[in-house]
Biopython code that builds the backbone (N, CA, C, O; Angstrom):
import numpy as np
from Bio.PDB.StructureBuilder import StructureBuilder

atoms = [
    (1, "UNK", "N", (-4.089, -45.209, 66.330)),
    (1, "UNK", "CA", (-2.870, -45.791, 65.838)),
    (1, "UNK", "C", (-1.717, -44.837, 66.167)),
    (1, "UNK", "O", (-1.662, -43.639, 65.887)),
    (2, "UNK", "N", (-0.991, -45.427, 66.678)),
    (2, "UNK", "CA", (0.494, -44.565, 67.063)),
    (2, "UNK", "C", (1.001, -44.424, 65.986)),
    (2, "UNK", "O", (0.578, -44.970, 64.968)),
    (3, "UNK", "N", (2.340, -43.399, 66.055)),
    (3, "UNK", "CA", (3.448, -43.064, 65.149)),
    (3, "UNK", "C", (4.048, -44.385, 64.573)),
    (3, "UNK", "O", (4.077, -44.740, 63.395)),
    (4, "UNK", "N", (4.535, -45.049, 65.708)),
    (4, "UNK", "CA", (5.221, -46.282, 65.267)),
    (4, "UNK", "C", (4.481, -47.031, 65.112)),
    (4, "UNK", "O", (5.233, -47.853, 64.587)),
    (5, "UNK", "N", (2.952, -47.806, 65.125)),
    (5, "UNK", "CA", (2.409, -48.536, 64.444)),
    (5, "UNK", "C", (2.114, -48.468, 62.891)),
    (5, "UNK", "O", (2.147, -49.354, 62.037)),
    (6, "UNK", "N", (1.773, -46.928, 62.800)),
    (6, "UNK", "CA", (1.826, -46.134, 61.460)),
    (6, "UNK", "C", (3.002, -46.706, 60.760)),
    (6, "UNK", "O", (2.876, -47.398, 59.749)),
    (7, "UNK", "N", (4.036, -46.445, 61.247)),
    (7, "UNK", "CA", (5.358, -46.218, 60.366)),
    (7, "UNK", "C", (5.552, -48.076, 59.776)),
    (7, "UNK", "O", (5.570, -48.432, 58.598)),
    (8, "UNK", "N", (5.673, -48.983, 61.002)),
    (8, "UNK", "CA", (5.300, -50.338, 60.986)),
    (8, "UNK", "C", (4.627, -50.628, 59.445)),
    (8, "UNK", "O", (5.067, -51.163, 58.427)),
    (9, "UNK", "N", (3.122, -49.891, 59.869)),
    (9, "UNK", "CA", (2.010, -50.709, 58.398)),
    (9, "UNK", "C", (2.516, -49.949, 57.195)),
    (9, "UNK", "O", (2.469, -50.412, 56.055)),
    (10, "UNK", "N", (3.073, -48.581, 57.546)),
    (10, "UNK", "CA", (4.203, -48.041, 55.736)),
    (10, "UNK", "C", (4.814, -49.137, 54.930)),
    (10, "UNK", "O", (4.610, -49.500, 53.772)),
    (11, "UNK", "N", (5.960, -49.743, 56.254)),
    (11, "UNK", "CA", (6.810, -50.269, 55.569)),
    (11, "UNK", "C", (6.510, -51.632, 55.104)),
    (11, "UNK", "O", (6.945, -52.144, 54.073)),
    (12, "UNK", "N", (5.421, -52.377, 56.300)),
    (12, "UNK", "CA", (4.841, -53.532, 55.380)),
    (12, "UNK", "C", (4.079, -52.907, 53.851)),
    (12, "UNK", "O", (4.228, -53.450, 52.756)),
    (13, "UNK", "N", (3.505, -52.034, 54.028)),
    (13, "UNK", "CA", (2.545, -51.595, 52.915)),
    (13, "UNK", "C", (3.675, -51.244, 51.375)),
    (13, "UNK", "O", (3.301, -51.372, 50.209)),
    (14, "UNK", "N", (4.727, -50.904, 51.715)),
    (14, "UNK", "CA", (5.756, -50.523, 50.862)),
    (14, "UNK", "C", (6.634, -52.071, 50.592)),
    (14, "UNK", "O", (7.343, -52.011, 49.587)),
    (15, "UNK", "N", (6.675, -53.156, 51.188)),
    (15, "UNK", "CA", (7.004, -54.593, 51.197)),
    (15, "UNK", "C", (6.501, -55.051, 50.118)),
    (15, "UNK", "O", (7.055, -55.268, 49.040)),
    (16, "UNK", "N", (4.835, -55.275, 50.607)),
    (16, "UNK", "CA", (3.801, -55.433, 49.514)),
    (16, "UNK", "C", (3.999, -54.903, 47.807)),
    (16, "UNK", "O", (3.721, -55.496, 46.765)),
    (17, "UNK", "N", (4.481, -53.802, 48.001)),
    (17, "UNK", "CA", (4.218, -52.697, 46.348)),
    (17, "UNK", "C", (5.462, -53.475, 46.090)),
    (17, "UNK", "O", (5.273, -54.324, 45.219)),
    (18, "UNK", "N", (6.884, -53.454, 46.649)),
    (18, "UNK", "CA", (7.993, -53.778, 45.571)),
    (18, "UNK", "C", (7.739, -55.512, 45.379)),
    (18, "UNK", "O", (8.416, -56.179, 44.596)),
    (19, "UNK", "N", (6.405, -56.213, 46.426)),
    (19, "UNK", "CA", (7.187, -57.701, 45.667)),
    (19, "UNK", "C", (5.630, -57.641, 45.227)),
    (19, "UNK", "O", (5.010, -58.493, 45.863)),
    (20, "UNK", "N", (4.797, -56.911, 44.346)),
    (20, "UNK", "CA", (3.719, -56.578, 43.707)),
    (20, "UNK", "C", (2.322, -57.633, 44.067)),
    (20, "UNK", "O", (1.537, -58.334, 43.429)),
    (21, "UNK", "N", (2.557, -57.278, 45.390)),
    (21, "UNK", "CA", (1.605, -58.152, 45.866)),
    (21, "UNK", "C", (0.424, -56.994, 46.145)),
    (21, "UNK", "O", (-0.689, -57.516, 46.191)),
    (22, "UNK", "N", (0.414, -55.849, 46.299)),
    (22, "UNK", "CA", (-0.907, -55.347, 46.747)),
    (22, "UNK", "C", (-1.397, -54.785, 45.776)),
    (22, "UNK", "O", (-0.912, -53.878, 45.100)),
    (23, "UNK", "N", (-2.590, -55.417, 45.651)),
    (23, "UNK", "CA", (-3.933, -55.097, 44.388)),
    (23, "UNK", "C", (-4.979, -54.946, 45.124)),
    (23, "UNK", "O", (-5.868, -54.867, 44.276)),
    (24, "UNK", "N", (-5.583, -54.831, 46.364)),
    (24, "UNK", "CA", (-6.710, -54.644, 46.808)),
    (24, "UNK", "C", (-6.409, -53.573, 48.008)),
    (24, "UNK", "O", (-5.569, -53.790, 48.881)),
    (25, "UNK", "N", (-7.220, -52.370, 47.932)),
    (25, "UNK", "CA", (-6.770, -51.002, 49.833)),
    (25, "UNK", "C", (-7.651, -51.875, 50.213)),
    (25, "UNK", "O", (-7.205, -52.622, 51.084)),
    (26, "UNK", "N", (-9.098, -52.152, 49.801)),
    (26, "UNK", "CA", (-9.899, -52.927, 50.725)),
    (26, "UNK", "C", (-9.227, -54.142, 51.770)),
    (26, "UNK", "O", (-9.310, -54.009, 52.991)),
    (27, "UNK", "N", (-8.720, -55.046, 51.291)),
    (27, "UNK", "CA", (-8.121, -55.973, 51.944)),
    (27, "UNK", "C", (-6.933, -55.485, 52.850)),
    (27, "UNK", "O", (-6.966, -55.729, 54.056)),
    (28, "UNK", "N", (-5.907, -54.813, 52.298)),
    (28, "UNK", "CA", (-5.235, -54.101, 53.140)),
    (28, "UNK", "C", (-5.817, -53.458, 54.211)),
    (28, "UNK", "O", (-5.279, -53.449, 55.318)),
    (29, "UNK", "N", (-6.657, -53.029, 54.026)),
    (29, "UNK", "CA", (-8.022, -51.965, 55.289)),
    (29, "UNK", "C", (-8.232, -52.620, 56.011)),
    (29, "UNK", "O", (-7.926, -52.195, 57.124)),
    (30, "UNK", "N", (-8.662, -53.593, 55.998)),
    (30, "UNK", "CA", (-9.045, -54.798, 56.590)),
    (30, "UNK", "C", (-7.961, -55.597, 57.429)),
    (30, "UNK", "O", (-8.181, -55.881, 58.607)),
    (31, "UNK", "N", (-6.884, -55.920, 56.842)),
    (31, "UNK", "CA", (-6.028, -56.638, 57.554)),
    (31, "UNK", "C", (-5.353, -55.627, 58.754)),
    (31, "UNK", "O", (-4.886, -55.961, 59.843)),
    (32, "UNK", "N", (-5.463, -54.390, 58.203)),
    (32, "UNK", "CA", (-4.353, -53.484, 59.421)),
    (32, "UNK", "C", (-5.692, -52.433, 60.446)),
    (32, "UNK", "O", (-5.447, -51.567, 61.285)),
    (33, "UNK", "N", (-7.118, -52.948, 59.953)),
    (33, "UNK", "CA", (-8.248, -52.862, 61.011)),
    (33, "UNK", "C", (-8.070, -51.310, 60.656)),
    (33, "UNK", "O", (-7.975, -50.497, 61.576)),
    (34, "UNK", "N", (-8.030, -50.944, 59.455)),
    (34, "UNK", "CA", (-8.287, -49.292, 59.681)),
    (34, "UNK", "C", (-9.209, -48.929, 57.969)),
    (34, "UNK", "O", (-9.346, -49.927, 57.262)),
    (35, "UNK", "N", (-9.575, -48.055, 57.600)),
    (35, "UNK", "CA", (-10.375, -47.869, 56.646)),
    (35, "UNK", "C", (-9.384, -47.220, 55.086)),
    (35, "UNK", "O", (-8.278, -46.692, 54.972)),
    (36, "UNK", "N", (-10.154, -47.495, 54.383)),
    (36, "UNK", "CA", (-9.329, -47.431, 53.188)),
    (36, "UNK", "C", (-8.790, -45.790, 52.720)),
    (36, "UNK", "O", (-7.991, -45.442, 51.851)),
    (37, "UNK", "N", (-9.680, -44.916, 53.796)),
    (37, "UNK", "CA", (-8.767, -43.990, 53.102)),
    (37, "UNK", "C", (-7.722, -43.885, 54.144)),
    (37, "UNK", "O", (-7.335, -42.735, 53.936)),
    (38, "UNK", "N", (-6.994, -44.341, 55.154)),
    (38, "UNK", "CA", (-5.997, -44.274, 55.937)),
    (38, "UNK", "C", (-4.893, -45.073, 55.070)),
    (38, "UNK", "O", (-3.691, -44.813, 55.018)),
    (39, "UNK", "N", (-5.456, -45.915, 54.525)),
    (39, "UNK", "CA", (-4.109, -46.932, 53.780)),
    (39, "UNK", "C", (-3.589, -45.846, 52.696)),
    (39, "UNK", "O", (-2.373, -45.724, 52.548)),
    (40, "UNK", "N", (-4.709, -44.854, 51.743)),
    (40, "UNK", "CA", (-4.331, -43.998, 50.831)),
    (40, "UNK", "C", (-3.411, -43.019, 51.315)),
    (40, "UNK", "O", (-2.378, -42.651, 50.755)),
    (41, "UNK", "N", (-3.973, -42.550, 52.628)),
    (41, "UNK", "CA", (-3.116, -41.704, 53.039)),
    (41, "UNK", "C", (-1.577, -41.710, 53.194)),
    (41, "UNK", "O", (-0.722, -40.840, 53.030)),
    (42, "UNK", "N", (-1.521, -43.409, 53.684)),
    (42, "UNK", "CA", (-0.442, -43.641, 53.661)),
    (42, "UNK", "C", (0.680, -44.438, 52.514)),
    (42, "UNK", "O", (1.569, -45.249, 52.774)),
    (43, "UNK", "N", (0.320, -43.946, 51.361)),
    (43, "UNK", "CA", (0.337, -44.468, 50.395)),
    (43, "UNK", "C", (0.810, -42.802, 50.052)),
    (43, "UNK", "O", (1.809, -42.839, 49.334)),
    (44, "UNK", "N", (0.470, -41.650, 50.295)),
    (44, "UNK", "CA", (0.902, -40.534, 49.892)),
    (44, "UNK", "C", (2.314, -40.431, 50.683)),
    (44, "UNK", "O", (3.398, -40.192, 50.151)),
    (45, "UNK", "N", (2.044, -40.695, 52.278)),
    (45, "UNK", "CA", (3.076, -40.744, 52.791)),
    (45, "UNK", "C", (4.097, -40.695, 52.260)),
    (45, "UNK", "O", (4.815, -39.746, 51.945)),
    (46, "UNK", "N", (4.245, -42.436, 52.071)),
    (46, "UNK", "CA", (5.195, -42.507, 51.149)),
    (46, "UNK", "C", (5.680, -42.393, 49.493)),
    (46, "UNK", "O", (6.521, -42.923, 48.768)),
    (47, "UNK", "N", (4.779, -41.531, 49.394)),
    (47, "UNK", "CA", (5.117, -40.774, 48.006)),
    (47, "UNK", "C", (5.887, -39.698, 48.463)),
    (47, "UNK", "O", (6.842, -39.493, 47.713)),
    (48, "UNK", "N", (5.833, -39.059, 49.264)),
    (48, "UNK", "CA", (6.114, -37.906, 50.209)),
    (48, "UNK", "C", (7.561, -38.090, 50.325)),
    (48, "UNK", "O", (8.387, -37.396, 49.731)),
    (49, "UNK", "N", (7.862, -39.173, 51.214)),
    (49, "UNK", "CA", (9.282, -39.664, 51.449)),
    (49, "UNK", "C", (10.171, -40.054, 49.880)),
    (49, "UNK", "O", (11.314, -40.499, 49.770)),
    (50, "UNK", "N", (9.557, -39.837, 49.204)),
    (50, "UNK", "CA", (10.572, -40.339, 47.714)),
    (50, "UNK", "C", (10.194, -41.461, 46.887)),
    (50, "UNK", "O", (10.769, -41.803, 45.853)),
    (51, "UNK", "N", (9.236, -41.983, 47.389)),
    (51, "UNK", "CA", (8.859, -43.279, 46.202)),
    (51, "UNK", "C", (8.068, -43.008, 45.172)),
    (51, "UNK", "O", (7.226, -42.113, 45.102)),
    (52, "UNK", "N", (8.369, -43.834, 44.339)),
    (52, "UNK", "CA", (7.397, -42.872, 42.872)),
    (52, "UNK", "C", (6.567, -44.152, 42.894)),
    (52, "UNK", "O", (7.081, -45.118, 42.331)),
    (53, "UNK", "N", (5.352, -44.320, 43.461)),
    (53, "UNK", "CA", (4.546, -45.829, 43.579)),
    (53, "UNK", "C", (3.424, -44.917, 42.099)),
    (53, "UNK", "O", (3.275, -43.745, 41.751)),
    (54, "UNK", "N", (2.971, -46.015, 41.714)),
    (54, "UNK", "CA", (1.750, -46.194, 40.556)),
    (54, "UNK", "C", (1.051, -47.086, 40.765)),
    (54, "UNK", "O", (1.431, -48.095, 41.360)),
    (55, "UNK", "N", (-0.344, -46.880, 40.239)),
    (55, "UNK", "CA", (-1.042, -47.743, 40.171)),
    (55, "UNK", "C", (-1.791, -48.012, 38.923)),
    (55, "UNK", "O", (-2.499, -47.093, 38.511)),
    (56, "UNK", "N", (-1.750, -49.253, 38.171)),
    (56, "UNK", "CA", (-1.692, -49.837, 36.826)),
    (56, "UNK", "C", (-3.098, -49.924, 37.111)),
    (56, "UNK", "O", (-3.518, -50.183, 38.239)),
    (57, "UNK", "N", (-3.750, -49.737, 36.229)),
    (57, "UNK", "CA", (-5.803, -50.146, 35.936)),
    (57, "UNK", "C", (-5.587, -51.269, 34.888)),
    (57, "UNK", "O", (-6.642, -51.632, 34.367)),
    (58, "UNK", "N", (-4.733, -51.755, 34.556)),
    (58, "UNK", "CA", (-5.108, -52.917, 33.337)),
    (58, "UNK", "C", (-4.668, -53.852, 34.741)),
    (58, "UNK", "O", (-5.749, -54.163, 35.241)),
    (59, "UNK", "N", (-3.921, -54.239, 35.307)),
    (59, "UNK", "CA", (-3.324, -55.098, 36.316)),
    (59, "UNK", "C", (-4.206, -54.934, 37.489)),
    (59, "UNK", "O", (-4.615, -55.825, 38.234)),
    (60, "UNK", "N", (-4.381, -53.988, 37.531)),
    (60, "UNK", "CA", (-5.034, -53.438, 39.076)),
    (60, "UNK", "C", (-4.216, -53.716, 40.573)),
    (60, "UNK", "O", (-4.649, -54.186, 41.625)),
    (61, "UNK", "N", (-2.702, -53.165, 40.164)),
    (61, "UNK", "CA", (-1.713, -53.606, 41.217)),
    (61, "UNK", "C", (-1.275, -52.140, 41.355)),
    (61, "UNK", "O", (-1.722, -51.342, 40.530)),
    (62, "UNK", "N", (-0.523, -51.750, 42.227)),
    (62, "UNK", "CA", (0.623, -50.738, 42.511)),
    (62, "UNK", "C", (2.165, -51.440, 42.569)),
    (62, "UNK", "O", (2.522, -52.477, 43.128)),
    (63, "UNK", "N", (2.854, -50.566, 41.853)),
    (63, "UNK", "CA", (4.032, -50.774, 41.286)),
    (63, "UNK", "C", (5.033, -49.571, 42.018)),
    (63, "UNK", "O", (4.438, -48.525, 42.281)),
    (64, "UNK", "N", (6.160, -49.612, 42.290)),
    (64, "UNK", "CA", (7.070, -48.878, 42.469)),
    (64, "UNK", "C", (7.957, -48.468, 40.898)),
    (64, "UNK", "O", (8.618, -49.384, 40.407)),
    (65, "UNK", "N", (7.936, -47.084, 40.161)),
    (65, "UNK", "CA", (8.698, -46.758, 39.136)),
    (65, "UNK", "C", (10.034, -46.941, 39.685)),
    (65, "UNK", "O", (10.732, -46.929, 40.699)),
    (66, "UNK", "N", (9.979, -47.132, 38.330)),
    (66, "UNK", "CA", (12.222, -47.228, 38.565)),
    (66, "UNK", "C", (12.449, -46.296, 37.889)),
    (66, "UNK", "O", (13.611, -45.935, 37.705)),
]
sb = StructureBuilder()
sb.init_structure("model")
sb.init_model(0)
sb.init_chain("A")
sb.init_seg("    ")
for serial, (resi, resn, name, xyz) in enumerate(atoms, 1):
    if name == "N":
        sb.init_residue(resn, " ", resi, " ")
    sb.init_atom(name, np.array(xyz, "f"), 0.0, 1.0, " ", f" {name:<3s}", serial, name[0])
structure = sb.get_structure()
């Protein structure tokens, strides 16, 4: 996976969290053909860049804090 394909599945992956659609890395893994700890990784990423993302266990979603 290139830089810019990478950066690409961030920002869908960061799409997903603010309109609280992603509750499953498995499925995400799956749809962007790479394994679930690459989606985590990039999930730090962008913790990295400034987002304060969470992930709720009663919901089982990731959320962006405000």
């Amino acid at each position: 996976m290139t830089y810019a394909e990478r950066k690409e599945k961030e920002t869908h992956l960061l799409y997903l969290i603010e309109h609280e659609r992603l509750c499953s890395l498995k499925k995400v893994a799956n749809d962007y053909s790479c394994s679930i700890r690459t989606v985590k990784r990039m999930l730090s990423n962008l913790r990295e860049e400034g987002y304060s993302i969470i992930y709720c266990r009663k919901s089982n979603k990731y959320f962006l804090k405000k």
